[in-house]
C-alpha positions in Angstrom: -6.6 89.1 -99.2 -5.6 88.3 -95.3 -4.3 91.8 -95.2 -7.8 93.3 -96.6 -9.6 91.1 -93.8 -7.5 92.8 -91.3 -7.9 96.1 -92.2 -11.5 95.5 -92.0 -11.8 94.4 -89.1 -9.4 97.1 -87.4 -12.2 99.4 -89.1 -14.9 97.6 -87.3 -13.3 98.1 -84.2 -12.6 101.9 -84.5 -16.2 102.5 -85.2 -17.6 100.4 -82.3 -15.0 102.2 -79.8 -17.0 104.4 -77.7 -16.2 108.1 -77.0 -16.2 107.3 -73.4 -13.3 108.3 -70.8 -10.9 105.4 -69.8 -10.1 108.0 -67.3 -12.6 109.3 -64.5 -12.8 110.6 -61.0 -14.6 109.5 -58.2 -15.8 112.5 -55.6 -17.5 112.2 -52.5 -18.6 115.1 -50.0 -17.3 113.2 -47.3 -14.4 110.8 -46.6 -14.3 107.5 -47.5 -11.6 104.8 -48.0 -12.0 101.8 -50.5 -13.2 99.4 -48.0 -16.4 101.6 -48.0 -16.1 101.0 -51.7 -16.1 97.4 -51.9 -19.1 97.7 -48.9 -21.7 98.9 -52.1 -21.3 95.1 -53.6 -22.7 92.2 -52.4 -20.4 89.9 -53.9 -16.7 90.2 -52.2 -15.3 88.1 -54.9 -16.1 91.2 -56.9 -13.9 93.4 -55.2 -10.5 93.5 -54.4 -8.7 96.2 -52.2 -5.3 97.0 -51.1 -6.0 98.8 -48.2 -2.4 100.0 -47.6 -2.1 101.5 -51.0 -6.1 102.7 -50.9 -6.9 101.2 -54.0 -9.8 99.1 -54.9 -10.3 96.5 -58.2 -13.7 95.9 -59.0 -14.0 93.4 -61.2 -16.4 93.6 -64.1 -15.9 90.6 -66.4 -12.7 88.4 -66.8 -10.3 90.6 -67.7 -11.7 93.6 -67.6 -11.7 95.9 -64.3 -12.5 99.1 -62.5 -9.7 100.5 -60.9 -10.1 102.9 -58.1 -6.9 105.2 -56.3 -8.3 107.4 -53.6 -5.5 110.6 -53.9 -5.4 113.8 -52.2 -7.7 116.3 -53.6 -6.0 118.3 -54.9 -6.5 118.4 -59.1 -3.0 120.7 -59.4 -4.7 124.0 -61.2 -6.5 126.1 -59.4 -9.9 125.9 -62.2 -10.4 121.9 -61.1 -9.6 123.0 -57.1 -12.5 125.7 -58.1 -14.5 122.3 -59.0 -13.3 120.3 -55.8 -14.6 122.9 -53.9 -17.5 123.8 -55.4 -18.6 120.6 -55.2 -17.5 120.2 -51.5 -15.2 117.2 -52.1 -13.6 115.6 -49.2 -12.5 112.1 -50.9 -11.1 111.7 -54.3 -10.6 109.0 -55.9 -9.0 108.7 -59.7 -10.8 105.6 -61.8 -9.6 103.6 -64.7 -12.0 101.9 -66.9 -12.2 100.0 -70.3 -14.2 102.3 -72.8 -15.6 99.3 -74.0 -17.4 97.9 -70.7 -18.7 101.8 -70.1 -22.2 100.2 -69.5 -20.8 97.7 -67.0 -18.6 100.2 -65.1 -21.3 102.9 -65.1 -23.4 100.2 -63.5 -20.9 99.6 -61.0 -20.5 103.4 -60.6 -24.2 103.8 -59.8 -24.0 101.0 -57.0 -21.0 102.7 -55.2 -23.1 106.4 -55.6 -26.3 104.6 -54.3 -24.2 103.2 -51.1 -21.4 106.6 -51.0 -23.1 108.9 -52.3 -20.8 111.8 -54.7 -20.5 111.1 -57.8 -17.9 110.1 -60.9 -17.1 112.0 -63.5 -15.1 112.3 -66.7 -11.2 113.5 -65.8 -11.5 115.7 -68.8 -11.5 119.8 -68.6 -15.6 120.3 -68.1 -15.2 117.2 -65.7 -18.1 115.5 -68.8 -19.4 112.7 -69.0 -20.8 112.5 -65.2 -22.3 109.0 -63.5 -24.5 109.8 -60.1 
């Protein structure tokens, strides 16, 4: 019977898992570093950044975070440098998230757009879902 249960609720779980990226990118038009980042919230307890390393940690809920590495940008194939330059991206950075807290990160994503500007997208091949 305990086994059953479990099963169940490992069910549960997949079916409440969203198709959302854990992976994304972060693209800006101009450059940026993650101090800038951590600028777009009011709360600094929020944020944490590693200047030295140019990474930020926004923190969503206990336990659960946004993690942001600003990198070169440069993607590696020449289709996703197509993108980068397409889209006329001067700072990249590449985000981790918890599919589960999508709704909190992509509100976080919207307050670092609203302050940055560029936008984040999915680090899948059509660069889908997109948060601006």
């Amino acid at each position: 019977m305990k086994n059953k249960t479990k099963l169940n609720k490992i069910k549960k779980e997949k079916k409440v898992t969203p198709s959302v990226p854990a992976e994304w990118l972060y693209m800006t038009d101009r450059e940026i570093t993650v101090r800038e980042i951590a600028a777009a919230f009011e709360a600094e307890e929020m944020v944490e950044i590693w200047e030295a390393a140019a990474v930020a940690e926004v923190i969503l809920r206990e336990k659960a975070s946004m993690d942001l590495e600003q990198t070169e940008t440069d993607l590696g194939d020449e289709e996703s440098n197509a993108f980068l330059q397409a889209n006329q991206v001067k700072s990249l950075f590449l985000v981790t998230i918890p599919p589960l807290e999508f709704e909190t990160a992509k509100a976080a994503m919207k307050k670092i757009t609203a302050k940055n500007g560029g936008f984040f997208c999915g680090d899948t091949e059509d660069f889908l879902p997109r948060v601006e």
